[in-house]
VOGU-3710 file (C-alpha; in Angstrom, 3 decimals, decimal comma):
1> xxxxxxxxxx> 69,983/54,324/-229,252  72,110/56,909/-231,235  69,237/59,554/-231,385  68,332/58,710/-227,615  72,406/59,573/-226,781  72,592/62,595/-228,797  69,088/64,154/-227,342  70,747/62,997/-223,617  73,972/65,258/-224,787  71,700/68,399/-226,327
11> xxxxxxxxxx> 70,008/68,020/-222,716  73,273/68,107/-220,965  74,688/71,216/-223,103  70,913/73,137/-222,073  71,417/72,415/-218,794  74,675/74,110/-218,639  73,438/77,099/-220,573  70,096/77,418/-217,984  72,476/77,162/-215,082  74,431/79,870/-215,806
21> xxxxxxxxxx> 71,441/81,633/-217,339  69,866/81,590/-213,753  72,984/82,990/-212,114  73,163/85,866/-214,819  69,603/86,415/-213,782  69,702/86,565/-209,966  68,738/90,217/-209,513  65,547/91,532/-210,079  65,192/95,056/-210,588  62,596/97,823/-209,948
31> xxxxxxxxxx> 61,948/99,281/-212,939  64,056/102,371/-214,247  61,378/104,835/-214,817  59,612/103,371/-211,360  63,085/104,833/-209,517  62,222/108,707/-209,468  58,882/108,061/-208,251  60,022/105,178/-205,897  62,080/107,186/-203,852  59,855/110,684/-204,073
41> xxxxxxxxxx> 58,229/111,995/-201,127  55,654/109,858/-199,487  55,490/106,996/-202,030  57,306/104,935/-199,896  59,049/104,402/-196,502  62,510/102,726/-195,910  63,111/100,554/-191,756  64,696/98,394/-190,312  64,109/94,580/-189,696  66,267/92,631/-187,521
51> xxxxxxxxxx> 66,356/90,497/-184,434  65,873/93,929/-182,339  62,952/94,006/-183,975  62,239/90,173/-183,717  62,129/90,088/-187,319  58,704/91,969/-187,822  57,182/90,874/-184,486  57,602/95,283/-183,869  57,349/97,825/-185,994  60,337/98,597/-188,302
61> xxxxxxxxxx> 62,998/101,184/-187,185  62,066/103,757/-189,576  64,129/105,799/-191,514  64,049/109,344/-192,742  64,871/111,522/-195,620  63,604/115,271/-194,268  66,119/117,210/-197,415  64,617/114,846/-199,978  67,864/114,281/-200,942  67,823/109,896/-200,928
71> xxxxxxxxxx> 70,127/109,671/-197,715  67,757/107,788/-195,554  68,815/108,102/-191,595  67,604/106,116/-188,585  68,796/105,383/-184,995  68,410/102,253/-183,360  68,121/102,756/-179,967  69,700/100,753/-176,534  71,081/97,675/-178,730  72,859/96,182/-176,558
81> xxxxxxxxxx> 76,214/94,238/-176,501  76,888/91,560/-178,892  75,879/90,677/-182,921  73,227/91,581/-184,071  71,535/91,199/-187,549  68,976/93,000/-190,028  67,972/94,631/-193,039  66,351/97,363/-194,857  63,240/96,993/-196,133  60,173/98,908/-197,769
91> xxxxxxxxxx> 56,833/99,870/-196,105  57,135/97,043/-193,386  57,217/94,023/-196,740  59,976/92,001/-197,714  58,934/92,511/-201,087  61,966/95,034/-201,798  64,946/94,874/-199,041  68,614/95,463/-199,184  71,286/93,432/-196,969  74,599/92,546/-197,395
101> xxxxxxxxxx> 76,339/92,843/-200,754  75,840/89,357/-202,058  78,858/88,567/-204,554  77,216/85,725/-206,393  73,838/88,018/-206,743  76,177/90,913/-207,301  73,420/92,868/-205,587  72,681/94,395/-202,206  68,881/94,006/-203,515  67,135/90,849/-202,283
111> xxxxxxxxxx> 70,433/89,886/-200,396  70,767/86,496/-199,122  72,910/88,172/-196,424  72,195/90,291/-193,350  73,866/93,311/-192,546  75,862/92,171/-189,412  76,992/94,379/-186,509  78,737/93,671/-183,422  78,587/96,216/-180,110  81,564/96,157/-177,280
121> xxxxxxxxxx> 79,054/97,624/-175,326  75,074/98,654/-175,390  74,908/101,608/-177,892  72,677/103,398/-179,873  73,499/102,892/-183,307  73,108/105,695/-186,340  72,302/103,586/-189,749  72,550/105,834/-193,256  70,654/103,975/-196,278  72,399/105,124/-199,443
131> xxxxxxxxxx> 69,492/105,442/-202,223  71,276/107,473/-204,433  72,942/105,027/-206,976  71,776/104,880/-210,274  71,530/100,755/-209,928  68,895/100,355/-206,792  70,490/96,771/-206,864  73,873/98,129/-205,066  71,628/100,467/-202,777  73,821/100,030/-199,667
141> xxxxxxxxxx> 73,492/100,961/-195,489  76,088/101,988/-193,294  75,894/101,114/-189,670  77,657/103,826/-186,743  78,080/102,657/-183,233  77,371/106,477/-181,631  79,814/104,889/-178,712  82,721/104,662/-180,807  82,671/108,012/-182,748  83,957/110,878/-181,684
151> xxxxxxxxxx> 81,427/113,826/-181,364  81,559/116,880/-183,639  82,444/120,398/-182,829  78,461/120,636/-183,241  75,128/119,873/-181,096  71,820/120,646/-181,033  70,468/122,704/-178,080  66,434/123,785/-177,234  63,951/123,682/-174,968  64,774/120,082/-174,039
161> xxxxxxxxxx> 67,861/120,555/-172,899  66,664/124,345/-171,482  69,014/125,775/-174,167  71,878/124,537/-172,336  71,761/125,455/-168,996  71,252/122,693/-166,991  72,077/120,334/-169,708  74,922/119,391/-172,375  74,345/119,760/-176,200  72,912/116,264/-177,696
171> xxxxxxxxxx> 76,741/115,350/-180,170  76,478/115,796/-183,907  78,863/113,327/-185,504  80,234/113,901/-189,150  79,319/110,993/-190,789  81,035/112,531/-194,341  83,222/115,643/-194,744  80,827/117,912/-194,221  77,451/116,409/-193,251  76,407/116,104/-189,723
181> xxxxxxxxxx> 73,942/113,894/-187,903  72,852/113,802/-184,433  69,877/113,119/-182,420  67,806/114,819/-180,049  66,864/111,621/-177,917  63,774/111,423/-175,733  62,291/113,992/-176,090  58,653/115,231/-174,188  55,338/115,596/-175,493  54,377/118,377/-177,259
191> xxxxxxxxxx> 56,793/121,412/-179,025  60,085/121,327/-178,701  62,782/124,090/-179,954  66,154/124,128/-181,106  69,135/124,918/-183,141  72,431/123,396/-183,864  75,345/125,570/-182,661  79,092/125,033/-182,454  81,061/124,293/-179,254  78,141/124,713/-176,709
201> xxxxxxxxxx> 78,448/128,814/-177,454  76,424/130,975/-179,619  79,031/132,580/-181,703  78,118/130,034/-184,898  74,442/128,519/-185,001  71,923/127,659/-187,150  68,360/127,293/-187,652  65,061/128,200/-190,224  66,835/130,416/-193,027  65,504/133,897/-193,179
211> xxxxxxxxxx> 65,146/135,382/-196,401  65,294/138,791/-194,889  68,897/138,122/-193,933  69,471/135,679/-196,244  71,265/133,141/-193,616  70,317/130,308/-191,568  73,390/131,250/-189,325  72,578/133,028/-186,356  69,116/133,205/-187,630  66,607/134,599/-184,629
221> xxxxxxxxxx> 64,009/131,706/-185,793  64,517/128,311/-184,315  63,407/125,117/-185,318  60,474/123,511/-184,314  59,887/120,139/-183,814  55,946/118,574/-182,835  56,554/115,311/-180,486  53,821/113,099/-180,259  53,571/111,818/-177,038  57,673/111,059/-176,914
231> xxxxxxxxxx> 60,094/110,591/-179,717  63,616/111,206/-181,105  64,516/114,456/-183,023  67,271/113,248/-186,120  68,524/116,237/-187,200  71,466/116,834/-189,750  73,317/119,809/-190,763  75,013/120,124/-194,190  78,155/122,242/-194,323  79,420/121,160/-197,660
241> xxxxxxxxxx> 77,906/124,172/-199,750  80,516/127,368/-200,010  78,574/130,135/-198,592  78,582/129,143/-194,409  75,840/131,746/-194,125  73,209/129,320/-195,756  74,165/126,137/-194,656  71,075/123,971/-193,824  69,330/122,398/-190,738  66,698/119,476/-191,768
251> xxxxxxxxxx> 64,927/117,338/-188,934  62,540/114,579/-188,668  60,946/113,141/-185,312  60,367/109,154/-184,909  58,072/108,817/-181,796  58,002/105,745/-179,621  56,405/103,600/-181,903  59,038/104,337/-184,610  56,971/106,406/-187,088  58,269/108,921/-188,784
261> xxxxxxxxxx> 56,833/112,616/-188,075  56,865/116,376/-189,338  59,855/115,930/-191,819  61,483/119,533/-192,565  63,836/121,017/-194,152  64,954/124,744/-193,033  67,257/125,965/-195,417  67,433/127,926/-198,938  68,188/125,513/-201,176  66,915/122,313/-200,663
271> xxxxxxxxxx> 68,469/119,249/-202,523  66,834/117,218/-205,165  67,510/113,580/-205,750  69,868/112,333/-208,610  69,350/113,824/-212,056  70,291/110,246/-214,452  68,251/109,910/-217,599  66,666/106,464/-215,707  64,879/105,757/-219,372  68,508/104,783/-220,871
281> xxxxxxxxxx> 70,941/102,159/-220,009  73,655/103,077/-217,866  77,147/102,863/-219,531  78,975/99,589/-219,153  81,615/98,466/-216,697  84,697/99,106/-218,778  86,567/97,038/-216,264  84,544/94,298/-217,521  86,171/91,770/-219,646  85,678/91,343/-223,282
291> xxxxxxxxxx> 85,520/88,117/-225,535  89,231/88,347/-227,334  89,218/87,307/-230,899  90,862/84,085/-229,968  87,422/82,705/-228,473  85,500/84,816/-231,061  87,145/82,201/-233,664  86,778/78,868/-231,520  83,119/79,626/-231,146  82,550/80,249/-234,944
301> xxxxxxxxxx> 84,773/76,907/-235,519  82,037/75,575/-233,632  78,788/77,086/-234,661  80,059/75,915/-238,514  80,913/72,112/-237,131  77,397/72,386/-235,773  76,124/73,833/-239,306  77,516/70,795/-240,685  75,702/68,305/-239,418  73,581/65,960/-241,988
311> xxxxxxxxxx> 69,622/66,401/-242,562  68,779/63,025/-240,211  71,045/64,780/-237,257  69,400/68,052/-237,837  66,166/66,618/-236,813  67,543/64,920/-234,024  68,730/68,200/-232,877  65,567/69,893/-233,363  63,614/67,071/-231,247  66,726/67,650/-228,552
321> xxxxxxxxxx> 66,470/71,112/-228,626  63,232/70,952/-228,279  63,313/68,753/-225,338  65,997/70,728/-224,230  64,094/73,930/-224,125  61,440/72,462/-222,198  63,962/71,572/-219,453  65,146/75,112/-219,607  61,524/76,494/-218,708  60,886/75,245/-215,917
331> xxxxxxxxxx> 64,158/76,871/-214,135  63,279/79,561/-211,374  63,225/83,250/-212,983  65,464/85,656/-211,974  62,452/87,354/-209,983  61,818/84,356/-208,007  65,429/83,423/-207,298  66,069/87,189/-206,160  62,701/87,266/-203,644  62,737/86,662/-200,163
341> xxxxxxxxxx> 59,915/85,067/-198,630  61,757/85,574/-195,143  64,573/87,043/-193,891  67,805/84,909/-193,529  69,169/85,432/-190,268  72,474/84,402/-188,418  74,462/84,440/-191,596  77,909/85,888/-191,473  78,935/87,761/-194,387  78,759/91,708/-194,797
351> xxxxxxxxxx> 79,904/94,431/-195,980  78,271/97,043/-194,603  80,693/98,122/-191,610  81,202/100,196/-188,580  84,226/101,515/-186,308  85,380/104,438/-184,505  86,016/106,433/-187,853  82,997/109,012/-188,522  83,583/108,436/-192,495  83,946/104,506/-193,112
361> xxxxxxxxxx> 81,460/103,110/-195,302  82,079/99,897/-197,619  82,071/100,408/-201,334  80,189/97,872/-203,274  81,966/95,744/-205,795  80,484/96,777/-209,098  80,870/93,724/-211,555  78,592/93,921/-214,641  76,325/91,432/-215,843  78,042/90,778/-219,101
371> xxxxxxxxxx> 80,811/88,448/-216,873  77,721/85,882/-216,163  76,316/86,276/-220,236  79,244/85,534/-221,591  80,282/82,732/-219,455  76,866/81,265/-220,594  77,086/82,018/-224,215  80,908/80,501/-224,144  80,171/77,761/-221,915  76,704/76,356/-223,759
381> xxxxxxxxxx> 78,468/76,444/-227,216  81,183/74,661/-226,136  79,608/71,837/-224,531  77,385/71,739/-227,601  80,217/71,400/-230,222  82,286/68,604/-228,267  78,900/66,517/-227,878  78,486/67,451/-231,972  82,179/66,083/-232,206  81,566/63,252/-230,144
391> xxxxx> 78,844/62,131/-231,979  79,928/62,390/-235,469  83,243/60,228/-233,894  80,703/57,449/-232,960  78,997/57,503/-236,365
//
């Protein structure tokens, strides 16, 4: 009876220390010297899956990346009024997607949540997917209702809109200081031509950078675009470098199927993605909170009651522990909690935003792993040295 109690109280002190074991464990990550290669030209593609979509019934809104610099952009076009739900995903499989930060996952990764938006109005809707972060866990997507932002002093003008004679410049909205995004929307079959200029006038424009000159403003060579069939022209213009001579145009068309087409970049200098060392660890949280010496000395007070324990209780805790352990393995791994098999859909909770400001965009909480790890390690030795206690009272 006494052996059959203690094993039931070993059991009850490895379930606590699996439980939170599994919650330490919810993310799943792609591996750090997978990340350069993940995101480099061609290896994959980034959309969007949601109930415009009909959750994979179509293709994916697909994003693009024409400056290689891991700022993905897409449009979704004509959503119309009301909420609407989705995600970002990788080449069309639910294998890898990002949603929602998910505060118990600590993750955007493998989310549990949907990115939620909600139109006053039918809109098309600009979505920027944030690849840059060291920790593709907290890779995050920013929604912008084109309705509610307030156009740019730029546009892009061309042969579709007959360089502005008949009509207006497509808007360019700054989505951060400095970086501009519009899109060229329905445009014809076959070559199209264009530049972004400022204020509908052709004192400041820009197109393909002539080395010649050594500009890309007021260059004499346009851009040029290929539309198969019909499509949308995304084009951005980066104004952040000093020299306003150079700054760059880069383009990519999605046709009416939502593939992505003839990616460019027309400027000097084109960006590269993140330089981290991805074969080390990155640096931990200092926010995070540290074990004070306080529970440092309970838990050794414990581990040495434990230590204590006579030779006939030592093999009853090596038959519990063993029982115990076999409990333990059959809990989910962390890859199997984190995986979707489907998306979840209708839930409420996001952070991933949108409003009339052209530069709102959520931060993700950043909250180490070491929070979950030590709540285990703290948790599972306490349990085990009252149930020790308990039983030595009994005997």
């Amino acid at each position: 009876m006494k052996v059959r109690k203690f094993m039931g109280c070993m059991l009850a002190a490895a379930a606590v220390g699996s439980f939170f074991s599994v919650s330490a464990a919810a993310r799943s990550e792609i591996p750090a010297d997978e990340i350069p290669e993940y995101l480099s030209s061609g290896s994959h593609t980034f959309g969007l899956c949601g109930d415009f979509t009909q959750w994979s019934v179509m293709n994916d809104v697909m994003l693009a990346d024409p400056d290689g610099d891991g700022i993905f952009v897409g449009v979704i076009r004509n959503l119309s009024e009301g909420e609407h739900s989705f995600k970002v995903r990788a080449d069309s499989s639910w294998d890898d997607n990002w949603g929602a930060y998910n505060d118990e996952m600590d993750a955007t990764f493998n989310s549990r949540d949907d990115i939620i938006i909600t139109l006053e109005s039918d809109s098309d809707v600009l979505v920027v997917f944030d690849a840059t972060e060291r920790d593709p866990m907290l890779w995050k997507a920013t929604t912008y209702i084109t309705n509610e932002l307030t156009p740019s002093k730029y546009g892009i003008v061309g042969t579709m809109t007959r360089w502005g004679e008949t009509d207006p410049d497509y808007p360019m909205y700054e989505i951060t200081d400095g970086w501009f995004v519009g899109v060229a929307t329905d445009c014809p079959f076959g070559e199209q031509q264009f530049k972004v200029r400022a204020d509908s006038a052709w004192d400041e424009s820009y197109g393909v950078y002539e080395a010649d000159y050594d500009r890309t403003n007021n260059s004499q060579t346009n851009c040029s675009a290929e539309i198969p069939g019909s499509g949308d022209i995304i084009v951005e213009l980066d104004t952040r470098g000093e020299d306003d001579q150079v700054w760059p145009v880069s383009f990519a068309v999605i046709d009416s199927e939502n593939n992505v087409y003839d990616q460019q970049f027309t400027g000097r200098d084109k960006p590269s993605l993140p330089s981290y060392d991805y074969s080390s660890q990155p640096e931990e949280d200092p926010s995070a909170p540290e074990i004070s010496e306080t529970e440092d000395s309970e838990t050794s007070e414990e581990e040495s009651m434990v230590s204590t324990v006579s030779s006939e209780e030592e093999s009853t805790v090596q038959s519990g522990s063993s029982a115990a352990a076999s409990s333990a393995s059959s809990a989910p791994s962390s890859s199997s909690t984190a995986s979707l098999a489907a998306p979840a859909v209708n839930n409420t909770t996001s952070t991933v935003v949108s409003n009339n400001s052209t530069t709102v965009q959520t931060d993700v909480p950043k909250t180490g792993d070491d929070v979950a790890a030590v709540a285990m390690i703290v948790l599972s030795t306490t349990a085990l040295g009252v149930f020790t206690l308990l039983y030595k009272k009994k005997n």
